[in-house]
N, C-alpha and C positions, 0 to 999 in steps of 0.2 A: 504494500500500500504506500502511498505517498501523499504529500501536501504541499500545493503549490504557494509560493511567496511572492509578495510584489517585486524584488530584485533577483539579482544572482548571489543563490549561497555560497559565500565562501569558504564557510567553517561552521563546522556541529560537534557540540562533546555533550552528551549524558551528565547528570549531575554525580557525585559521588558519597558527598554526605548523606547518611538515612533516609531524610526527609527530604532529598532534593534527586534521587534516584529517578524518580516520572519525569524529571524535566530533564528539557533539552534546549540547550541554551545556541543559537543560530545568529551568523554573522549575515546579514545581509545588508548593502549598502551602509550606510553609516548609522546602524542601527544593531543592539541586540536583540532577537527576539526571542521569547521565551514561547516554546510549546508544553504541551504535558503529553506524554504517550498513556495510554490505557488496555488494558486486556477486556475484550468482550466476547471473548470464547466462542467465537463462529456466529455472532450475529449480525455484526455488518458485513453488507456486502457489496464488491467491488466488483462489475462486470461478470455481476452470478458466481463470483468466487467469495468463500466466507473469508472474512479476515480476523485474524484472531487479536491484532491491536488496531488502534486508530488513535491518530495524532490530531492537536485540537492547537489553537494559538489563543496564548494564555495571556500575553501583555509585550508590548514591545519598548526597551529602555532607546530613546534616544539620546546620540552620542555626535562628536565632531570631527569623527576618523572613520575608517572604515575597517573594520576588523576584520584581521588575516589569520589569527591563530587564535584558541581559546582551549583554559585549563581548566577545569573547577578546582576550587580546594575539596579535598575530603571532610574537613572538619567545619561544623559552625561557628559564626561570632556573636558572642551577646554585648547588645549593644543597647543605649539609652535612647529613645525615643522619644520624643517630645510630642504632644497633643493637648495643644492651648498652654492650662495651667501643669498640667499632670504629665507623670514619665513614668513607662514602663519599660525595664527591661525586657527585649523580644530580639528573638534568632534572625543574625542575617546570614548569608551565604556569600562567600567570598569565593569570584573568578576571578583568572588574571588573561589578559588578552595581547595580542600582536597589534599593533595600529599600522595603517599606510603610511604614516608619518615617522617609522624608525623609533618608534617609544614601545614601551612595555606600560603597559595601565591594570592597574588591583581595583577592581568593580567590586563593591559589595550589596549585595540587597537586600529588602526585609524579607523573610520568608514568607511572612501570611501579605503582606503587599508590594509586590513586586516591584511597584510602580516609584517605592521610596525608595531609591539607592542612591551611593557617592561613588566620584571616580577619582582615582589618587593616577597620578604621572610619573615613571622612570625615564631620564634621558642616558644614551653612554653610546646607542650602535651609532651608527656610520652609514651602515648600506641595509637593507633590507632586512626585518625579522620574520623565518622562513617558521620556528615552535616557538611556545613555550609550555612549561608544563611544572605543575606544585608537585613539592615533596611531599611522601606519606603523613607527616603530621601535619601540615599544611603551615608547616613556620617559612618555606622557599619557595620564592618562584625561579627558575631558571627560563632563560632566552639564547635561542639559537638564531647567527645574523650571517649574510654572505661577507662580512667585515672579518670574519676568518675570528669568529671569540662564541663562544661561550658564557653568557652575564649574568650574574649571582644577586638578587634583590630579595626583600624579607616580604613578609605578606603584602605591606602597603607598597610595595614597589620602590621603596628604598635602597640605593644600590649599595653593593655589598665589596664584590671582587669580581675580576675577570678572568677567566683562564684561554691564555690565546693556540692559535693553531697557526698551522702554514694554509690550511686550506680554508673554505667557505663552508661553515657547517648548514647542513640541511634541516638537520631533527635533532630532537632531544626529549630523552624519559629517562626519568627519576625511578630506583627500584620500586617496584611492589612491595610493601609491605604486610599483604597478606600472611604469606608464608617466610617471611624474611625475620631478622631480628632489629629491632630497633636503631642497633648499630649501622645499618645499612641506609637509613632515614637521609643521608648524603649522598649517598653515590649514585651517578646517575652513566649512562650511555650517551654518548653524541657519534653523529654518524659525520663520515667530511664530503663533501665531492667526488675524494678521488678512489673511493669506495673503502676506505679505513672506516669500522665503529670503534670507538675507545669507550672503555669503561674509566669512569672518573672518580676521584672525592672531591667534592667541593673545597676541601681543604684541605686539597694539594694540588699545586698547579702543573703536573705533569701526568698522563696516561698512568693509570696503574696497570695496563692491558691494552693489547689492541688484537681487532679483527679482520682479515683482508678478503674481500670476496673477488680479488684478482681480475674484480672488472669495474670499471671507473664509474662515475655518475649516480652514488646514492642520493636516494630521494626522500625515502623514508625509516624508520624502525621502529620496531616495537619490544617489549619486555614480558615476556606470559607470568599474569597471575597465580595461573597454576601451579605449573609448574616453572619457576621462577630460572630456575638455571638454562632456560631457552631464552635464545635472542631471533628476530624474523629483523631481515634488512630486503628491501628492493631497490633493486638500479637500472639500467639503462632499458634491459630485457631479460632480468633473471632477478628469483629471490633466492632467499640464502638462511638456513636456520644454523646456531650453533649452540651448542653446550657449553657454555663458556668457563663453567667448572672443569672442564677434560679438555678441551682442545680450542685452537684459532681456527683451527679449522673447520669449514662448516660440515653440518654430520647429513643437512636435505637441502636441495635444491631442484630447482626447475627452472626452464627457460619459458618466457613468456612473451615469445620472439610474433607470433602470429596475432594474439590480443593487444601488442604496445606494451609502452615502456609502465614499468610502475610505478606509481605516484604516491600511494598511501598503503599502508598495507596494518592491519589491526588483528591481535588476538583475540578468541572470543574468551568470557571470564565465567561460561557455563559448559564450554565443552573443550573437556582437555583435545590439544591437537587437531583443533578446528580453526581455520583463521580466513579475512576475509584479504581480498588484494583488490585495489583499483588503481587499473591501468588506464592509459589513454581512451580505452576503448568501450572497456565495461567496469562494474563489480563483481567479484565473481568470490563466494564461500566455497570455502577447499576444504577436504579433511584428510589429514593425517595422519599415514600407518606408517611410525617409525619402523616397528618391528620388518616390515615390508618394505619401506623404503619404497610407498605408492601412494600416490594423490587423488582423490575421487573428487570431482565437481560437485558440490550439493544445488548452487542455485545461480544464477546469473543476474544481473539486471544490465540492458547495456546502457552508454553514455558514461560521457568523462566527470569521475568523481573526484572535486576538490578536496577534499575531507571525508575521513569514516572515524565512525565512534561506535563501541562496544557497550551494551547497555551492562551494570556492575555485576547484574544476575541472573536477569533473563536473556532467552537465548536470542537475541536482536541486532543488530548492527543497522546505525541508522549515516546515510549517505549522503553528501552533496552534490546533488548532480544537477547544472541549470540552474532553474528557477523554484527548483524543489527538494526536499527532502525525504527519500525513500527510507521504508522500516523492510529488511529483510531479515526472513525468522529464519535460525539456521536448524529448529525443528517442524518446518514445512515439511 
């Protein structure tokens, strides 16, 4: 199913706090909008097909930039709220975002009204901000820039430290901490151009590891919540998984020479060794028999997606393609 928007989406992520898992917070033109997804268990219907969710548009924040990446924090903020005379402490939710203007911005909103939030400003890139994305407790945001850095800001987007590269980073994600240990709450993956991922600490400005998929032009990476010790990178015409606990080298691959290059590529966070890819061409949900060392197609959509997001627990991945937003279920 999908839902059309008055612009072109450029960017969708899923919320990750508790209470903010239904939503789906969407970059279009200089604006964020917010949807909610819902489960209706086969009662709407889309072209005589039942659909098991369906997406609604719930408020839209406007802004003065046009948002190219977006993170959500995992964690809420309590914050004072004024109404006339009276204040109440009530939950906001804090994202952080890519602007067209080379800033990283910390957006927070109320939870029960969307419609009341603040925008705080990071200045430091140079050329284009391509991620960003908050750490597990949601004290970091990290920004990846073709300015060849890597840039360290706290919740409010207060900068922090830079850790630089030779090349132009494309992506960047912060461990899972799911299955991870607290300690881990720093370190994060950045992928480069020239198809190097590096695992990082924030605080230490050199690679503690690096990955090479021996072909140039990364686009994207991801980190499985699952199972944590996999990495998925896409480049020019091939993705790439490793275990990064065992080897640089990668243990699955495929070439995705006939669909286009790949642009985004996302774990699912309900089905181990399920992951979605969008290439220039389509989206396409894959699944994964390491033991086999074979890929089964589960579902396609075509058209070039900007952005994919993994919803935290249902089996969903929601897409940017055009002027719209696709929810594909990877238990269709």
């Amino acid at each position: 199913m999908s839902l059309e928007l008055s612009g072109v989406v450029n960017c969708c992520q899923f919320g990750r706090a508790p209470t903010t898992t239904h939503r789906l917070a969407v970059g279009v033109d200089e604006t964020i909008t917010l949807l909610t997804l819902s489960r209706v268990d086969g009662v709407a219907q889309v072209g005589g097909v039942p659909q098991q969710y369906v997406l609604d548009l719930e408020c839209t924040l406007a802004l003065e930039v046009v948002p190219l990446a977006i993170s959500w924090s995992p964690k809420l903020d309590m914050q004072v709220a004024k109404d006339g005379a009276s204040e109440d402490i009530v939950p906001f939710s804090p994202l952080a975002f890519a602007g067209d203007d080379k800033c990283v911005y910390a957006l927070s909103f109320s939870v029960e009204n969307p419609s009341m939030f603040q925008v705080q400003r990071g200045e430091g890139h140079t050329e284009a901000i391509n991620a960003v994305d908050y750490n597990g407790t949601g004290e970091f945001i990290v920004s990846a820039g073709d300015d060849c850095t890597v840039r360290v800001w706290n919740n409010e987007a207060m900068y922090l430290t830079t850790i630089p590269f030779k090349q132009p980073i494309a992506d960047v994600k912060f461990a899972p901490l799911g299955k991870l240990h607290l300690s881990d709450a720093t370190r994060l993956l950045a992928a480069d151009r020239s198809g190097v991922v590096h695992l990082l600490d924030i605080g230490v400005q050199q690679p503690l590891r690096s990955f090479s998929t021996t072909v140039p032009a990364l686009y994207c990476l991801d980190w499985s919540s699952i199972a944590p010790q996999y990495v998925l990178a896409g480049n020019h015409d091939d993705w790439c998984i490793w275990d990064y606990t065992a080897s640089s080298v990668p243990c699955h691959g495929d070439s995705t020479e006939k669909e286009g290059r790949v642009l985004r590529c996302k774990f699912f966070n309900s089905h181990e060794n399920v992951f979605a890819l969008a290439t220039s061409k389509s989206v396409q949900i894959l699944s994964l028999d390491s033991s086999q060392n074979t890929v089964t197609p589960m579902q396609e959509q075509p058209g070039m997606a900007l952005d994919l997001s993994a919803h935290v627990s249902a089996p969903v991945c929601a897409a940017a393609i055009g002027n719209s937003v696709y929810i594909l279920d990877a238990s269709a």
